[in-house]
PDB file of N, CA, C, O and CB in Angstrom:
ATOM      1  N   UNK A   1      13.736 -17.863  32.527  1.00  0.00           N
ATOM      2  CA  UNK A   1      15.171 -17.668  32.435  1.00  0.00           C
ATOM      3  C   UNK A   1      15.574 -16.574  33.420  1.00  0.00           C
ATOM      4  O   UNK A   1      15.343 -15.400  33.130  1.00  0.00           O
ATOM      5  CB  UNK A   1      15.596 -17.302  30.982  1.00  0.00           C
ATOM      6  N   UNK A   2      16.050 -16.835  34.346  1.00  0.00           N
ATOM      7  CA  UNK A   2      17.026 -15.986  35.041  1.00  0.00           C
ATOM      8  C   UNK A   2      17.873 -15.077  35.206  1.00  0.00           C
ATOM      9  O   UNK A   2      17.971 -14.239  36.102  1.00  0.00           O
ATOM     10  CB  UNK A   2      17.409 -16.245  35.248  1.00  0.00           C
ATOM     11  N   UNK A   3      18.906 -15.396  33.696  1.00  0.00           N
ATOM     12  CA  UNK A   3      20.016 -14.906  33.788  1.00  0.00           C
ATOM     13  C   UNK A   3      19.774 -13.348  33.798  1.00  0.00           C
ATOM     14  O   UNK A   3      20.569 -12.575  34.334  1.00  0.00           O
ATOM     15  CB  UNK A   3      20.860 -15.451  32.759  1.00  0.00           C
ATOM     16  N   UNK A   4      18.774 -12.996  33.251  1.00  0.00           N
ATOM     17  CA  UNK A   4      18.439 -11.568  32.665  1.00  0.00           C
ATOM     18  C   UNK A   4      18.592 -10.776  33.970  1.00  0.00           C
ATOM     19  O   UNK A   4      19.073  -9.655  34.133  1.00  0.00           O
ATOM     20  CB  UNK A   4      16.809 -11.387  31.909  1.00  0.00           C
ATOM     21  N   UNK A   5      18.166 -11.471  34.693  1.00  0.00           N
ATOM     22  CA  UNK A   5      18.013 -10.458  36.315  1.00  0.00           C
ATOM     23  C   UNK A   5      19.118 -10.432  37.022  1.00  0.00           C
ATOM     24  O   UNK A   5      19.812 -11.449  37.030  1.00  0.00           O
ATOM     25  CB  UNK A   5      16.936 -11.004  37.507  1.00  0.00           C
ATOM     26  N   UNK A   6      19.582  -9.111  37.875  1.00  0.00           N
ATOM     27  CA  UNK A   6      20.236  -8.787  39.023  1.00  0.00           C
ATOM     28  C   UNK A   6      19.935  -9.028  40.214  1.00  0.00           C
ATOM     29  O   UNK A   6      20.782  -8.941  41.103  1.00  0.00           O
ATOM     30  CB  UNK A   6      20.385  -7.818  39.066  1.00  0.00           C
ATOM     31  N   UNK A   7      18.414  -9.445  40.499  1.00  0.00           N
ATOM     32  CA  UNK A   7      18.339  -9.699  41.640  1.00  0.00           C
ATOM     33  C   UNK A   7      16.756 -10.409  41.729  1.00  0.00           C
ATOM     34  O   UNK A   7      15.699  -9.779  41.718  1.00  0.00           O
ATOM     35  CB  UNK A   7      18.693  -8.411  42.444  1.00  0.00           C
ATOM     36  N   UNK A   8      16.877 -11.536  41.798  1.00  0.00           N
ATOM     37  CA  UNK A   8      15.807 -12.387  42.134  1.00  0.00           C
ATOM     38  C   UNK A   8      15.244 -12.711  43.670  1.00  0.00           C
ATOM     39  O   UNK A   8      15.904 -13.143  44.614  1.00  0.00           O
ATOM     40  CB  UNK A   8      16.201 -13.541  41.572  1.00  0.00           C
ATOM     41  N   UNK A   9      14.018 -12.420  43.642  1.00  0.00           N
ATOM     42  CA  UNK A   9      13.251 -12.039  44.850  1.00  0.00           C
ATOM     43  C   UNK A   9      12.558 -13.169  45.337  1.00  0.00           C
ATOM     44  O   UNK A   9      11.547 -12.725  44.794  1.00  0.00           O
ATOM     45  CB  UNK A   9      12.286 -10.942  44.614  1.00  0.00           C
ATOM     46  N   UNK A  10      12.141 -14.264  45.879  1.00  0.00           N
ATOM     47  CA  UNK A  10      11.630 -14.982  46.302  1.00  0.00           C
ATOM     48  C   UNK A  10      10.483 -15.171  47.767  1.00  0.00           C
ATOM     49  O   UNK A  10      11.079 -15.228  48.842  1.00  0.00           O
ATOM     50  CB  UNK A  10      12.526 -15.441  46.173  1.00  0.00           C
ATOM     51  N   UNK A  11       9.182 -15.251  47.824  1.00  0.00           N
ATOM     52  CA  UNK A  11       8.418 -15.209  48.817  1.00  0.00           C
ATOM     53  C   UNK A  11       7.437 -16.401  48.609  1.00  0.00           C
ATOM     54  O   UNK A  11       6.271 -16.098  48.358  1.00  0.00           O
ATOM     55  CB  UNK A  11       7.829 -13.882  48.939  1.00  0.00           C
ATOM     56  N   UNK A  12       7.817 -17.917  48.693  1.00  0.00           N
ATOM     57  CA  UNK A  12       7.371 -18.560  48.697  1.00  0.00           C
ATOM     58  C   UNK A  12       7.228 -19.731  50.300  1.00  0.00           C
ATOM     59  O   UNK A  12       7.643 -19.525  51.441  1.00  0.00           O
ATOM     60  CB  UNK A  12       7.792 -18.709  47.582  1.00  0.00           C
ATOM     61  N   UNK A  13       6.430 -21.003  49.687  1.00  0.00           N
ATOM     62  CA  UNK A  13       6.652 -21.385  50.548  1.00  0.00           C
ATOM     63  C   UNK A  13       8.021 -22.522  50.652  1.00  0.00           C
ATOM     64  O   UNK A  13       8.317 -23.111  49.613  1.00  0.00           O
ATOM     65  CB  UNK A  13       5.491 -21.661  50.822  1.00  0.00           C
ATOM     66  N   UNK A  14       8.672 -22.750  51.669  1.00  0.00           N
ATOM     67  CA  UNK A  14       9.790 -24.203  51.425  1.00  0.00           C
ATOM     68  C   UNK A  14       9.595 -25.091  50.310  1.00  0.00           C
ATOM     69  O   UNK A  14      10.538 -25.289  49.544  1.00  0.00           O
ATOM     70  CB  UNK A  14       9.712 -25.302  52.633  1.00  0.00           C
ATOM     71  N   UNK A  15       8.708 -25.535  50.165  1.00  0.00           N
ATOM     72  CA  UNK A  15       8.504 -27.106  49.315  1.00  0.00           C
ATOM     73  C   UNK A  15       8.923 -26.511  48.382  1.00  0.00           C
ATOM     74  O   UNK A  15       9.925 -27.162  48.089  1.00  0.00           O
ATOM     75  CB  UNK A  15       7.014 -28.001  49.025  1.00  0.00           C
ATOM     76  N   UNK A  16       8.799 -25.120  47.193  1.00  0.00           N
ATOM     77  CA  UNK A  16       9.331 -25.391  45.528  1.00  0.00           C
ATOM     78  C   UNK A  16      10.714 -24.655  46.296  1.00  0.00           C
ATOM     79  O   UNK A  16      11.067 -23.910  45.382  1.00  0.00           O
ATOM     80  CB  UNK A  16       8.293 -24.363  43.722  1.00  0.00           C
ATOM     81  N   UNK A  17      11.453 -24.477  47.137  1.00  0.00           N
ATOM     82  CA  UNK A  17      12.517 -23.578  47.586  1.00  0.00           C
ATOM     83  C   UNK A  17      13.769 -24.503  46.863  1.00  0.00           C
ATOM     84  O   UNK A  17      14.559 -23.965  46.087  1.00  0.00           O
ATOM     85  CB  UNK A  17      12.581 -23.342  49.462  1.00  0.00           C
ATOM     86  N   UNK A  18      13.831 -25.553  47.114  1.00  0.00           N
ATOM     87  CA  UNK A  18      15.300 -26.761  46.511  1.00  0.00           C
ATOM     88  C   UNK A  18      15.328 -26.585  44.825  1.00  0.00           C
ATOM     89  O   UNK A  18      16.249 -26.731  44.021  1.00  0.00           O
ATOM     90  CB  UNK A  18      14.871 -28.975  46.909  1.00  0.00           C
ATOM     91  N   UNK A  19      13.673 -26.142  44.623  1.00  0.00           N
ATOM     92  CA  UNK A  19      13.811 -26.266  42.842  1.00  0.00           C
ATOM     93  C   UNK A  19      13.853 -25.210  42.554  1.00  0.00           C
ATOM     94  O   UNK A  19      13.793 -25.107  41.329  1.00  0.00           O
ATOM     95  CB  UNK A  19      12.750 -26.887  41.899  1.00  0.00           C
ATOM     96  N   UNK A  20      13.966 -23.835  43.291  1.00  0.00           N
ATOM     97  CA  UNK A  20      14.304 -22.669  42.452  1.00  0.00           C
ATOM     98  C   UNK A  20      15.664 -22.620  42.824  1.00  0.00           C
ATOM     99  O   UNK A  20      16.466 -22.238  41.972  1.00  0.00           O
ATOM    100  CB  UNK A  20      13.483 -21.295  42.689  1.00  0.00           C
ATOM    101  N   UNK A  21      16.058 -22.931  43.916  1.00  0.00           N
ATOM    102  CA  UNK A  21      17.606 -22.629  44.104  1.00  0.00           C
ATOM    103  C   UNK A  21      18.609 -22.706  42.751  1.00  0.00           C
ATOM    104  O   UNK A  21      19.421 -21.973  42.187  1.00  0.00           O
ATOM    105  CB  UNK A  21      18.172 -23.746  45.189  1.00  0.00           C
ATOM    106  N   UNK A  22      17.831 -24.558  42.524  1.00  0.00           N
ATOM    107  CA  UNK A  22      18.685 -25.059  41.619  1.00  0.00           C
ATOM    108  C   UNK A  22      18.813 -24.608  40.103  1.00  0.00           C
ATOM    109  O   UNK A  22      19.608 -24.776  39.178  1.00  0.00           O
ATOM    110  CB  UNK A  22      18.421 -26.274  41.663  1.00  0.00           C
ATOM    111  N   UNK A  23      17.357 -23.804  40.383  1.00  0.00           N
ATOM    112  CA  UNK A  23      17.394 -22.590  38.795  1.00  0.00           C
ATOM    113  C   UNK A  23      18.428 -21.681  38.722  1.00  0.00           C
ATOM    114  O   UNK A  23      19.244 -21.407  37.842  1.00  0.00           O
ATOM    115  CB  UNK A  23      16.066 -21.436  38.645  1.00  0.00           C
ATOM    116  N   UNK A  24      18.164 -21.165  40.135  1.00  0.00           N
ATOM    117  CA  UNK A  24      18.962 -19.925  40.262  1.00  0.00           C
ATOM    118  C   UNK A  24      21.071 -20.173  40.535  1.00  0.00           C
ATOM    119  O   UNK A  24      21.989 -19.391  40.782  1.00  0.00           O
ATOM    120  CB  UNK A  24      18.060 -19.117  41.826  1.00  0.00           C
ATOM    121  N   UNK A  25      21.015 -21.020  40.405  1.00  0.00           N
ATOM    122  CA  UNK A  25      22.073 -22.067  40.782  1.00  0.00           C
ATOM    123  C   UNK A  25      22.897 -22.101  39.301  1.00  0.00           C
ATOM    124  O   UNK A  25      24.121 -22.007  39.210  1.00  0.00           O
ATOM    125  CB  UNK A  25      21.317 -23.738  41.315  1.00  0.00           C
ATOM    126  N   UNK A  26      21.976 -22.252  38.179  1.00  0.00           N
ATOM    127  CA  UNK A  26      22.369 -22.743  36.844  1.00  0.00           C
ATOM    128  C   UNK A  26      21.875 -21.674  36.048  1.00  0.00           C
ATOM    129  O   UNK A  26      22.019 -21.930  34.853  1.00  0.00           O
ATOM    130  CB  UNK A  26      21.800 -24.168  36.413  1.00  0.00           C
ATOM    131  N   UNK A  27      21.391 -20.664  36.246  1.00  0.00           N
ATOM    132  CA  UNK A  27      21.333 -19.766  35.354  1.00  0.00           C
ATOM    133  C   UNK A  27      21.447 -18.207  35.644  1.00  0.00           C
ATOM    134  O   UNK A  27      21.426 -17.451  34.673  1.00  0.00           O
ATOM    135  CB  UNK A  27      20.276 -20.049  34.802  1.00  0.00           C
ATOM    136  N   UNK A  28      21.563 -17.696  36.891  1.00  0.00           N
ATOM    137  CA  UNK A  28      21.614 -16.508  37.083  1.00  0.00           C
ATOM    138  C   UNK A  28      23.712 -16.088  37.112  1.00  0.00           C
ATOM    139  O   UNK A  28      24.761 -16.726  37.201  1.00  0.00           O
ATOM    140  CB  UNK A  28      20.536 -16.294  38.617  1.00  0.00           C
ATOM    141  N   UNK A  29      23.389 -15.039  37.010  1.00  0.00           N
ATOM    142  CA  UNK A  29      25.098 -14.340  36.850  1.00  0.00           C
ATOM    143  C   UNK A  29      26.044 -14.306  37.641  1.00  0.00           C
ATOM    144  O   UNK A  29      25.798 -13.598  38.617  1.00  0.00           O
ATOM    145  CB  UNK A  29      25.231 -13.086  36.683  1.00  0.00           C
ATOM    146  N   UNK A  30      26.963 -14.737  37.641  1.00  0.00           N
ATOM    147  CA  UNK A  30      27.621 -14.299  38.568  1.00  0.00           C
ATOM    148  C   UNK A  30      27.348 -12.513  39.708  1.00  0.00           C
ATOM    149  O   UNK A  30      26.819 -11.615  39.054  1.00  0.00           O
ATOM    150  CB  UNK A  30      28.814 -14.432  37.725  1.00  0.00           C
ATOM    151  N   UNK A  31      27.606 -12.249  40.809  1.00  0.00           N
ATOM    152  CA  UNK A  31      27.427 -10.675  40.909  1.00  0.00           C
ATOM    153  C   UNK A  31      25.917 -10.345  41.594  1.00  0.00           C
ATOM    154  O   UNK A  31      25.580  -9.550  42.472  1.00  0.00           O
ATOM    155  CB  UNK A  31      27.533  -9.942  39.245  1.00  0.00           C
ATOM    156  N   UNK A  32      25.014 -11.523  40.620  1.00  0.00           N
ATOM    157  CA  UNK A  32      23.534 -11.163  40.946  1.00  0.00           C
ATOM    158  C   UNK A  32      22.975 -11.843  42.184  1.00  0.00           C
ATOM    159  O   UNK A  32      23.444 -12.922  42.546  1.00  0.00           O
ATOM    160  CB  UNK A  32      22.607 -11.553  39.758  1.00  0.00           C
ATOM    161  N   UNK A  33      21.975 -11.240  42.857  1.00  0.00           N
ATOM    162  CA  UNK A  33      21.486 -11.617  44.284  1.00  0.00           C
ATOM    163  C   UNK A  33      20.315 -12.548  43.747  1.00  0.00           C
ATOM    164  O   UNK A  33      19.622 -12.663  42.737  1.00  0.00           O
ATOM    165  CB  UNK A  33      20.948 -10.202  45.378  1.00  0.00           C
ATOM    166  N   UNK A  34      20.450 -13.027  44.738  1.00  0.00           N
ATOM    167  CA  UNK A  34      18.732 -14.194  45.134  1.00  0.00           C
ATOM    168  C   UNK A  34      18.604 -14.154  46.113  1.00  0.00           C
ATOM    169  O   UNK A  34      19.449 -14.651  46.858  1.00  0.00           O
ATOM    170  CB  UNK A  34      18.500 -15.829  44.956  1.00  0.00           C
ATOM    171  N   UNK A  35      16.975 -13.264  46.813  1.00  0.00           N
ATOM    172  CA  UNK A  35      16.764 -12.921  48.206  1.00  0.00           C
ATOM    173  C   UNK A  35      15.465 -14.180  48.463  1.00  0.00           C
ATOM    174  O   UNK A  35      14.867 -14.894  47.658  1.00  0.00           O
ATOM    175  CB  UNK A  35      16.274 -11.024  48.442  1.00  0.00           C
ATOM    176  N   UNK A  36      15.388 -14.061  49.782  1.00  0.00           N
ATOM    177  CA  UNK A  36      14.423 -15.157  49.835  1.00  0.00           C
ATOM    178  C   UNK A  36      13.590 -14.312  51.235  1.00  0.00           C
ATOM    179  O   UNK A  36      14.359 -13.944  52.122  1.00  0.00           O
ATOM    180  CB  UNK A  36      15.245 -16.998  50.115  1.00  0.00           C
ATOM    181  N   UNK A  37      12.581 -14.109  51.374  1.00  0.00           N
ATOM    182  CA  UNK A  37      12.063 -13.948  52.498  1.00  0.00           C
ATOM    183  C   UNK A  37      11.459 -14.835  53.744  1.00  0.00           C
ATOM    184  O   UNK A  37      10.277 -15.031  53.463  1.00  0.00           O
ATOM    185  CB  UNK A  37      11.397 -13.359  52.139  1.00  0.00           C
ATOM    186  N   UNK A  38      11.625 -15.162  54.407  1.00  0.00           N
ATOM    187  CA  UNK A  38      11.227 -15.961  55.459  1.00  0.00           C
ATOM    188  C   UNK A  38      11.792 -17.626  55.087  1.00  0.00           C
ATOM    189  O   UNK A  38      11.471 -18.542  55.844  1.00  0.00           O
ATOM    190  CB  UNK A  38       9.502 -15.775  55.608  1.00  0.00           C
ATOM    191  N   UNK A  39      12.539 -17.851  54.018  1.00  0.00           N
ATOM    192  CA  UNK A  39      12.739 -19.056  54.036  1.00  0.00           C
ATOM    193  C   UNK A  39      14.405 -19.405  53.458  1.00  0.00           C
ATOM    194  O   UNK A  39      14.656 -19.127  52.286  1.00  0.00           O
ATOM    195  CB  UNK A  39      11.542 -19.637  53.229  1.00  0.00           C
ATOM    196  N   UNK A  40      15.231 -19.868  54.123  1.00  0.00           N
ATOM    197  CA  UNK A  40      16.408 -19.910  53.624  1.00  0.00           C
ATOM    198  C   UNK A  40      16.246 -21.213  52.477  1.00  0.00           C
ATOM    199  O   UNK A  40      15.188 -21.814  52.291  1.00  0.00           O
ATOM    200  CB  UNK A  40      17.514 -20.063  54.859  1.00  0.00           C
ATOM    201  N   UNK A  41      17.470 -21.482  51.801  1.00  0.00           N
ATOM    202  CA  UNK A  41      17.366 -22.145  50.541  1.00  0.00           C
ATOM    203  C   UNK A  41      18.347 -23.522  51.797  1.00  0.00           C
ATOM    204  O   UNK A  41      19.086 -23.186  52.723  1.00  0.00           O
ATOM    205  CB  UNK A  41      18.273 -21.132  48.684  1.00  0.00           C
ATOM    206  N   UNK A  42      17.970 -25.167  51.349  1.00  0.00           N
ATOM    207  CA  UNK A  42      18.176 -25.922  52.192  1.00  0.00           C
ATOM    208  C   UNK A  42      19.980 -26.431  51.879  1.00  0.00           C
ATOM    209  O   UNK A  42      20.368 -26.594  50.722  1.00  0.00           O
ATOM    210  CB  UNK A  42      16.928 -26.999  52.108  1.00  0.00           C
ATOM    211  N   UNK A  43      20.676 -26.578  52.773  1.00  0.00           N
ATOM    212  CA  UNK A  43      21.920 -26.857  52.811  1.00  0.00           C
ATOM    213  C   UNK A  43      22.617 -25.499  52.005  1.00  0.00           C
ATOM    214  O   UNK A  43      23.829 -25.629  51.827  1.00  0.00           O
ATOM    215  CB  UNK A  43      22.149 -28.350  52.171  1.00  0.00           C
ATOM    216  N   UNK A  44      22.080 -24.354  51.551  1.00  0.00           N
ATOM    217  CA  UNK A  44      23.249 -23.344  51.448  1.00  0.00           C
ATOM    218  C   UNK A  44      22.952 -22.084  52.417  1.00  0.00           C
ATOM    219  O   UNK A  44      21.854 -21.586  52.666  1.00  0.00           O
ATOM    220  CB  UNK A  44      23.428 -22.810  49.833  1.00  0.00           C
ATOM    221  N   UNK A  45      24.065 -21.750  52.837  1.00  0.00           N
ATOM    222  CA  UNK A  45      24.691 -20.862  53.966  1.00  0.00           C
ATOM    223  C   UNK A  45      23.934 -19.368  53.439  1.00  0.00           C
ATOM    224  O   UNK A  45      24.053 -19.324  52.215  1.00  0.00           O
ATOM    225  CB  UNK A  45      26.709 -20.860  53.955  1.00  0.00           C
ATOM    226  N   UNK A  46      23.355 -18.399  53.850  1.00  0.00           N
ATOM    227  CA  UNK A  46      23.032 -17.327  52.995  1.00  0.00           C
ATOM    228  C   UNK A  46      24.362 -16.083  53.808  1.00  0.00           C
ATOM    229  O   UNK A  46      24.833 -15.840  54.919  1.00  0.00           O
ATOM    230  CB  UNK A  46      21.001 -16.881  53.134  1.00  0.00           C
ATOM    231  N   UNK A  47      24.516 -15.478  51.983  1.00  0.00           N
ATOM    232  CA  UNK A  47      26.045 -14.475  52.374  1.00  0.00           C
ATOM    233  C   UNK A  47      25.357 -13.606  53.310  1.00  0.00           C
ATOM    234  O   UNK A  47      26.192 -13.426  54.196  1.00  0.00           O
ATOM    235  CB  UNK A  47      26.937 -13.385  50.914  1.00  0.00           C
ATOM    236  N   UNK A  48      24.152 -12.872  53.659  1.00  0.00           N
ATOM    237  CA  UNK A  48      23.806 -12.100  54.137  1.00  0.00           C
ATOM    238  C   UNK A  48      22.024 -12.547  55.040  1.00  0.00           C
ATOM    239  O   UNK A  48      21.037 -12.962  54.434  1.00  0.00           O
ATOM    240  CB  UNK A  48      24.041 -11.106  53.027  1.00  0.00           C
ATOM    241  N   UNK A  49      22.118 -12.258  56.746  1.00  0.00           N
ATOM    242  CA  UNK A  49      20.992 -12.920  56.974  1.00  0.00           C
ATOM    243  C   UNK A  49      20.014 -11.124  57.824  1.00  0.00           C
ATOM    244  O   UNK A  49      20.141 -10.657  58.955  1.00  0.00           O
ATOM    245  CB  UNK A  49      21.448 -14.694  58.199  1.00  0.00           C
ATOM    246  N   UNK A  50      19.158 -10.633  56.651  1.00  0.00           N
ATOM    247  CA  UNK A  50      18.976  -9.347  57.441  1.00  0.00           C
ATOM    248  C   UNK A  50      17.539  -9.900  58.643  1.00  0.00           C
ATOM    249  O   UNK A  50      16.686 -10.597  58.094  1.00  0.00           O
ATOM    250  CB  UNK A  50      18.493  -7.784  56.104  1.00  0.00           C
ATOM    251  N   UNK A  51      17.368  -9.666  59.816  1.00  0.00           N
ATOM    252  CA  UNK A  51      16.030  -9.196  60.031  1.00  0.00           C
ATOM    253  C   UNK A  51      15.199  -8.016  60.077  1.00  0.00           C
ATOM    254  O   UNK A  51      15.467  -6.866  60.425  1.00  0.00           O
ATOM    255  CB  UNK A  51      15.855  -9.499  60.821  1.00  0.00           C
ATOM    256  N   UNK A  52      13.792  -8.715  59.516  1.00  0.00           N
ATOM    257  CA  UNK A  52      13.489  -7.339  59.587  1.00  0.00           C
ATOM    258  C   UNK A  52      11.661  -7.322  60.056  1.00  0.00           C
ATOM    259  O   UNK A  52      10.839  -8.210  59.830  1.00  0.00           O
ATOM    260  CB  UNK A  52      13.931  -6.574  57.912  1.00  0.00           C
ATOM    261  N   UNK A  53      11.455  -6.064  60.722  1.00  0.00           N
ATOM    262  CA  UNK A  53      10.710  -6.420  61.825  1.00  0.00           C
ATOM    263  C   UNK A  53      10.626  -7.323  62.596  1.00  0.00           C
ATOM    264  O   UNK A  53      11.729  -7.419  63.133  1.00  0.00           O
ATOM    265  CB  UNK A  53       9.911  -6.414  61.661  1.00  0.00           C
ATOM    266  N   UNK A  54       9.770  -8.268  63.088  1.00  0.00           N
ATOM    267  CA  UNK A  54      10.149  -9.443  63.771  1.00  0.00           C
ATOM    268  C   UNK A  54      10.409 -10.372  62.751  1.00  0.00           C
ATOM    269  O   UNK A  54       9.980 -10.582  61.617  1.00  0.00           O
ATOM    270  CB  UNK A  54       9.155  -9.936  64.737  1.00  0.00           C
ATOM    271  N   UNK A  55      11.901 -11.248  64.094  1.00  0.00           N
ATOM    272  CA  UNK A  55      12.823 -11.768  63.597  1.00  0.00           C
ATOM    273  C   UNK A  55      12.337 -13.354  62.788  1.00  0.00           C
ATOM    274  O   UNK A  55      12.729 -13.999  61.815  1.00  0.00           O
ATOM    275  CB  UNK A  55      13.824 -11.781  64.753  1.00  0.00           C
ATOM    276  N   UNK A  56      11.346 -13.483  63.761  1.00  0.00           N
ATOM    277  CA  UNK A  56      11.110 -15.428  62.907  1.00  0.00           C
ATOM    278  C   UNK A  56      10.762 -15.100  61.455  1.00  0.00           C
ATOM    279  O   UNK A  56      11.561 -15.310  60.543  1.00  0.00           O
ATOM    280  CB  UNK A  56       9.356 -16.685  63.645  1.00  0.00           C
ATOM    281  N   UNK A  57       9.360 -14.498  61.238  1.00  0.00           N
ATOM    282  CA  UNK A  57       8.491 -14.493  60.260  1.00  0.00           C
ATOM    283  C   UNK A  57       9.213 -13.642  58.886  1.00  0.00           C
ATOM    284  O   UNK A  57       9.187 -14.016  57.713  1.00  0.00           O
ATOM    285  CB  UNK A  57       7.125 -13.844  60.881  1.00  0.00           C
ATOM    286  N   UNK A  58       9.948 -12.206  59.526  1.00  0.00           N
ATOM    287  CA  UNK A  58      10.148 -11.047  58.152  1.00  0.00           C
ATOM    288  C   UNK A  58      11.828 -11.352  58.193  1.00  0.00           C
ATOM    289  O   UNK A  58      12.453 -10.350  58.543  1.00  0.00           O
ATOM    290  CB  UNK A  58       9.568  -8.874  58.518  1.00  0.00           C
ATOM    291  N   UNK A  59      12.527 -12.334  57.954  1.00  0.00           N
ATOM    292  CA  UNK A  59      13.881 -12.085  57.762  1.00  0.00           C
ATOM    293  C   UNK A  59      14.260 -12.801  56.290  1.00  0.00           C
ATOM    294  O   UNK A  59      13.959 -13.934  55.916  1.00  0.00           O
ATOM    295  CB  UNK A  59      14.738 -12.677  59.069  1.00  0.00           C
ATOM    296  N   UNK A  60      15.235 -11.473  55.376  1.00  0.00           N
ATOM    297  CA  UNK A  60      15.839 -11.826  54.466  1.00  0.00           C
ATOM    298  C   UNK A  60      16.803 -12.390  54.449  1.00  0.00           C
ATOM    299  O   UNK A  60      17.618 -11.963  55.267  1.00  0.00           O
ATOM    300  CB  UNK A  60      15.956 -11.216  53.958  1.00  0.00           C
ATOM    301  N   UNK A  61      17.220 -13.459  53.683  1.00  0.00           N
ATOM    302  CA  UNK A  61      18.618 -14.221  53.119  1.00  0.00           C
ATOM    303  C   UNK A  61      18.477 -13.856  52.191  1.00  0.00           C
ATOM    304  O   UNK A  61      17.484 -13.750  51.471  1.00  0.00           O
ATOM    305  CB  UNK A  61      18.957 -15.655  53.065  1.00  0.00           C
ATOM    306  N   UNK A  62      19.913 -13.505  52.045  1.00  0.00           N
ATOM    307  CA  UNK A  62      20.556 -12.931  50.606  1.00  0.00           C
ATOM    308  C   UNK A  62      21.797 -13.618  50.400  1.00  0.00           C
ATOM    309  O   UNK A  62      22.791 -13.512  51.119  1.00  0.00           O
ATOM    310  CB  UNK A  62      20.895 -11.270  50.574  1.00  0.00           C
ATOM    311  N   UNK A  63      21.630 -14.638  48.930  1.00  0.00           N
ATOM    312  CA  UNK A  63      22.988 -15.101  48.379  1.00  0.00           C
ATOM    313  C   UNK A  63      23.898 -14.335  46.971  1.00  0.00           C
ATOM    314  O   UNK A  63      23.491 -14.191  45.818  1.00  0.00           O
ATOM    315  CB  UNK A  63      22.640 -16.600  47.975  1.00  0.00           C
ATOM    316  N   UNK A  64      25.129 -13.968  47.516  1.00  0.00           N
ATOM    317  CA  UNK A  64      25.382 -13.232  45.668  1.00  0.00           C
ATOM    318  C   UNK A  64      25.761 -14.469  44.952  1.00  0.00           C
ATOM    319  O   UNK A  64      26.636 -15.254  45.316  1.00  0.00           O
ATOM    320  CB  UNK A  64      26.958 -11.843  45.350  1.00  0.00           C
ATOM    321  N   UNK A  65      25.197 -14.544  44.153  1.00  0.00           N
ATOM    322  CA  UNK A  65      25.937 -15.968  43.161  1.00  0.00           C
ATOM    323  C   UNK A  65      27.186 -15.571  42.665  1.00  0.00           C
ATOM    324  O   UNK A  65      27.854 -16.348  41.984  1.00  0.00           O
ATOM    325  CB  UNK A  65      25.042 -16.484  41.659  1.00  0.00           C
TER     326      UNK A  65
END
């Protein structure tokens, strides 16, 4: 369950990325973040795209739900 958290962290690979979205999609809070490292979530825009160190491999997306 999700909802409990402010900010859900993600460092996986693509393939389970569509099925946590859709967790995080339906149960986290309004307000609360879902960061993803090196992998954006597929067809949504991320509110925030940081890099960090080098740009391919270490860059965060951050969505506020």
């Amino acid at each position: 369950d999700l909802s409990r958290y402010d900010v859900v962290y993600a460092f996986l690979s693509p393939a389970p990325m569509p099925a946590l979205w859709a967790k995080a999609q339906r149960e986290m809070r309004p307000g609360s973040l879902f960061v993803s490292l090196a992998f954006p979530v597929p067809g949504g825009a991320a509110h925030r795209v940081l890099p960090v160190a080098d740009a391919q491999r270490h860059t965060l997306y951050v969505w506020r739900m």
